[in-house]
C-alpha positions in Angstrom: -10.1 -81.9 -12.3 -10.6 -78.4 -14.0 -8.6 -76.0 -13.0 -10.2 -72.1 -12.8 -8.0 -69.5 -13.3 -9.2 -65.8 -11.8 -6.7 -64.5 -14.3 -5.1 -66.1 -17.2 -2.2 -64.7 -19.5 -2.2 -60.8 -18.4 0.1 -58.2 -19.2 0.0 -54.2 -19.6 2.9 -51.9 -17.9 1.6 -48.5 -16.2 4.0 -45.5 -17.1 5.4 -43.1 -14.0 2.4 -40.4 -13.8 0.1 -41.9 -15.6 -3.3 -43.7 -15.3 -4.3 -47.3 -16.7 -8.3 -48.0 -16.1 -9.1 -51.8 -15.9 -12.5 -52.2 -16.8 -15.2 -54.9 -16.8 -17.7 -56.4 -14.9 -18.0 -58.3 -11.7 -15.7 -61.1 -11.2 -13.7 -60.4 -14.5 -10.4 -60.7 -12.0 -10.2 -56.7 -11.9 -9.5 -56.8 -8.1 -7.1 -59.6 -8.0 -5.0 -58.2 -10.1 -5.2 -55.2 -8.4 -4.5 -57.0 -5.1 -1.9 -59.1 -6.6 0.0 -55.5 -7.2 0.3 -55.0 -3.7 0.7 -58.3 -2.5 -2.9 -58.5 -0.6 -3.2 -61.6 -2.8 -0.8 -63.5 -4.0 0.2 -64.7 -7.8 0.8 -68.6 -8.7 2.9 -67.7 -11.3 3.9 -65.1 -13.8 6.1 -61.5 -13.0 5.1 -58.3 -11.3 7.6 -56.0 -12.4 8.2 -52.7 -10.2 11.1 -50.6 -10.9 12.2 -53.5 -12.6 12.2 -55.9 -9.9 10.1 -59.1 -9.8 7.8 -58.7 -6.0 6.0 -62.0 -7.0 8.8 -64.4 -5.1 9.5 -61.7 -2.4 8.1 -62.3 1.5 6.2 -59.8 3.0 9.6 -58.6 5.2 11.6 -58.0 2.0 8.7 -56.5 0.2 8.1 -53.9 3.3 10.3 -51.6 2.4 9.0 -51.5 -1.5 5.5 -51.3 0.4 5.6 -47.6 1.0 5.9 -47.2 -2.9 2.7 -49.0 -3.5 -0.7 -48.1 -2.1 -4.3 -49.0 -2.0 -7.5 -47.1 -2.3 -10.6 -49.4 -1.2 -13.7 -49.8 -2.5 -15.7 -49.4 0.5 -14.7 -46.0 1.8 -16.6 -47.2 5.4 -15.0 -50.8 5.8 -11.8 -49.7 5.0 -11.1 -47.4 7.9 -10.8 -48.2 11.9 -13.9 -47.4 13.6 -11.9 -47.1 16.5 -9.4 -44.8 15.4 -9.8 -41.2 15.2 -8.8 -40.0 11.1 -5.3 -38.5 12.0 -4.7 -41.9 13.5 -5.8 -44.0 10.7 -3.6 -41.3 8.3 -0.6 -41.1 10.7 -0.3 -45.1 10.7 1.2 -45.1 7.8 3.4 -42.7 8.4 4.5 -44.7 11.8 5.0 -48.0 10.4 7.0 -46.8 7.5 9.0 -44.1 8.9 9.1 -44.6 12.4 11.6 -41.9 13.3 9.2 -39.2 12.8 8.3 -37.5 15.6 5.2 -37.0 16.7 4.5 -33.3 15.9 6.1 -33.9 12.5 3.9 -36.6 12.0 0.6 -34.5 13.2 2.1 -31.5 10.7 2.1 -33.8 7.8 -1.3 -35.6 8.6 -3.0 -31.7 8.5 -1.0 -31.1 5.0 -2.8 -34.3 3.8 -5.9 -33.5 4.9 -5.8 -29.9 3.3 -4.4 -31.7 0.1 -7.8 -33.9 0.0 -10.0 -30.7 0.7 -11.0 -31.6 4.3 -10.0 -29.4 7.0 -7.5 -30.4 9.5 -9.4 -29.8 12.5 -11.4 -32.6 11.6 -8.8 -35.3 12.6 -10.0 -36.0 15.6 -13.1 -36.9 14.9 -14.3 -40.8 13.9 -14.9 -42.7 10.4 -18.9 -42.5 11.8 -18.8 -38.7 11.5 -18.4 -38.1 8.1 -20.1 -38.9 4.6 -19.1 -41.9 2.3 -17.6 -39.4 -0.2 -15.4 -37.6 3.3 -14.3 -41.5 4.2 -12.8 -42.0 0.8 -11.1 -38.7 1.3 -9.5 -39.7 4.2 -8.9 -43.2 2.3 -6.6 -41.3 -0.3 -5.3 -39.5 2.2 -3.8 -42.7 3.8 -2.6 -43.8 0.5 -0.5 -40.5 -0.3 0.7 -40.7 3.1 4.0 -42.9 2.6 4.3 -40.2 -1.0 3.8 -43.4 -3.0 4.4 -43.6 -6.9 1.6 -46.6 -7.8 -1.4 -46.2 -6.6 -3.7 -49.0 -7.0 -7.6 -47.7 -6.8 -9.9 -50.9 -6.5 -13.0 -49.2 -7.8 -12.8 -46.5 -5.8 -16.1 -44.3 -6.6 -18.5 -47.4 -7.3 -20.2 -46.9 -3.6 -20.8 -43.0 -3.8 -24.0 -41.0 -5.0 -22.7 -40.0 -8.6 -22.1 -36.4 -8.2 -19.4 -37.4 -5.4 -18.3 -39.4 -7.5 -17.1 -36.4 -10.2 -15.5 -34.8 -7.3 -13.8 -37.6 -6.3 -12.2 -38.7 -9.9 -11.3 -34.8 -10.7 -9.3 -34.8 -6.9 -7.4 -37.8 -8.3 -6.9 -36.1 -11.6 -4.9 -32.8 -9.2 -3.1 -35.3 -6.9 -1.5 -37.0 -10.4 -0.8 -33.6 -11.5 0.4 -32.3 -9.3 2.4 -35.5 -7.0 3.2 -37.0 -10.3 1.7 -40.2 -9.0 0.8 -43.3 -11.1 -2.9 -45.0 -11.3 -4.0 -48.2 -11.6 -7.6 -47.4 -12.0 -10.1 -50.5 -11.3 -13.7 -50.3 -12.1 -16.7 -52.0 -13.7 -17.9 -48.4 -15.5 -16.2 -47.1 -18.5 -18.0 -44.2 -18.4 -15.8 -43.5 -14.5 -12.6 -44.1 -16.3 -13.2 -42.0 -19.5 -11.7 -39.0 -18.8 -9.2 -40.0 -16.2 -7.1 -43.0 -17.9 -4.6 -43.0 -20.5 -5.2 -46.2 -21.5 -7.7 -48.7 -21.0 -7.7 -52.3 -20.6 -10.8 -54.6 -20.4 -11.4 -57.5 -19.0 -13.5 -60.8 -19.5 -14.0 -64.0 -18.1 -9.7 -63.2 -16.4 -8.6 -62.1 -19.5 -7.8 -59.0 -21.3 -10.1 -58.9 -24.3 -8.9 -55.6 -25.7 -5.8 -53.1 -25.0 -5.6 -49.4 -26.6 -5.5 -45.6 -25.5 -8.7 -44.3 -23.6 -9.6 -41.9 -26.8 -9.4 -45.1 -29.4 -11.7 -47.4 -26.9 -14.5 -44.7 -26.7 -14.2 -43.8 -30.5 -13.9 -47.1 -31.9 -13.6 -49.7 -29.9 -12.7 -53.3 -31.4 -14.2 -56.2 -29.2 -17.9 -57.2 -29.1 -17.7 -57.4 -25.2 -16.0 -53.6 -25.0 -19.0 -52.3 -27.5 -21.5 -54.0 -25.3 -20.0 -52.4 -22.0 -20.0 -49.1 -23.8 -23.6 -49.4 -24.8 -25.0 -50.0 -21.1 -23.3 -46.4 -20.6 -26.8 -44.2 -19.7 -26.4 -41.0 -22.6 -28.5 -37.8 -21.8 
């Protein structure tokens, strides 16, 4: 029987406060290495190294406390988030489950700082995912993430559903977080033009593999592979 592997003999490290943008197109194995990372999905074989230790072989309670250190931002800022949960309770979660000796107008304190941190204002917390625009949701989505003050954040293409000029606001409020948190990016997407100016380096990905590995300024100068010129091509130019 033939054996299909989603992804096949991958490696790349991410450095602390910086940004790696995995790139290629649908069903490359982008998002299952991205939810490999953080255990949504888990690996047959192979290492995923963090801090130096291996979280492949761990169970979910002895990865829980290395949990907090490693976030998600969703691709769909909509289906992501409880409909039934007003935002400073989808925000303030996090902050329950992994530090649960916060008290509750400690907790509230630090969900408004969030919220100011992502540009929204806090007032809005108690109003629901339904009230506010696709690029708000993924606001609030980032906000979750920083919540537990993570240092790998895995973004599973994180812009691809919003009208493009969100989507510029969105990437250059990742670019202040990293500057100014320090926080790392693992930047998924199927557009190289959405990772240009926001990764450090850039890997890209075909058919589970990586076909080509350099810095972000080498790929879009001169970039080696056939598959990496032909994804650079598709890039609309004005």
């Amino acid at each position: 029987m033939d054996v299909v592997k989603a992804v096949d003999d991958v490696s790349f490290s991410i450095e602390r406060g910086k940004t790696v943008g995995l790139v290629g197109e649908s069903g490359s194995g982008k998002t299952t290495i991205g939810r490999a990372v953080v255990k949504l999905q888990r690996a047959t074989s192979g290492e995923i190294l963090f801090e130096g230790t291996d979280i492949v072989p761990m169970t979910e309670s002895t990865f829980r406390p290395l949990r907090s250190k490693i976030q998600m931002i969703f691709q769909d800022p909509f289906g992501s988030l409880n409909p039934r949960l007003t935002i400073g309770s989808i925000i303030g979660e996090a902050i329950e489950i992994h530090f649960p000796k916060v008290v509750n107008s400690d907790r509230r304190e630090r969900v408004a700082e969030l919220m100011v941190q992502v540009r929204l204002k806090p007032e809005m917390m108690s109003r629901y995912p339904h009230e506010f625009s696709g690029g708000q949701r993924q606001r609030i989505g980032i906000a979750r993430a920083l919540a537990v003050k993570p240092s790998l954040i895995v973004c599973d293409e994180p812009v691809s559903a919003l009208d493009v000029s969100v989507q510029a606001q969105i990437v250059n409020l990742l670019q202040d977080l990293q500057a100014e948190l320090g926080v790392s990016y693992l930047f998924i997407a199927h557009d190289l033009a959405v990772v240009e100016h926001l990764s450090d380096h850039v890997l890209v990905m075909h058919h589970g593999k990586i076909v080509e590995s350099a810095p972000a300024d080498q790929i879009y100068s001169d970039p080696q592979d056939p598959y990496t010129r032909s994804l650079l091509a598709a890039v609309p130019s004005i």
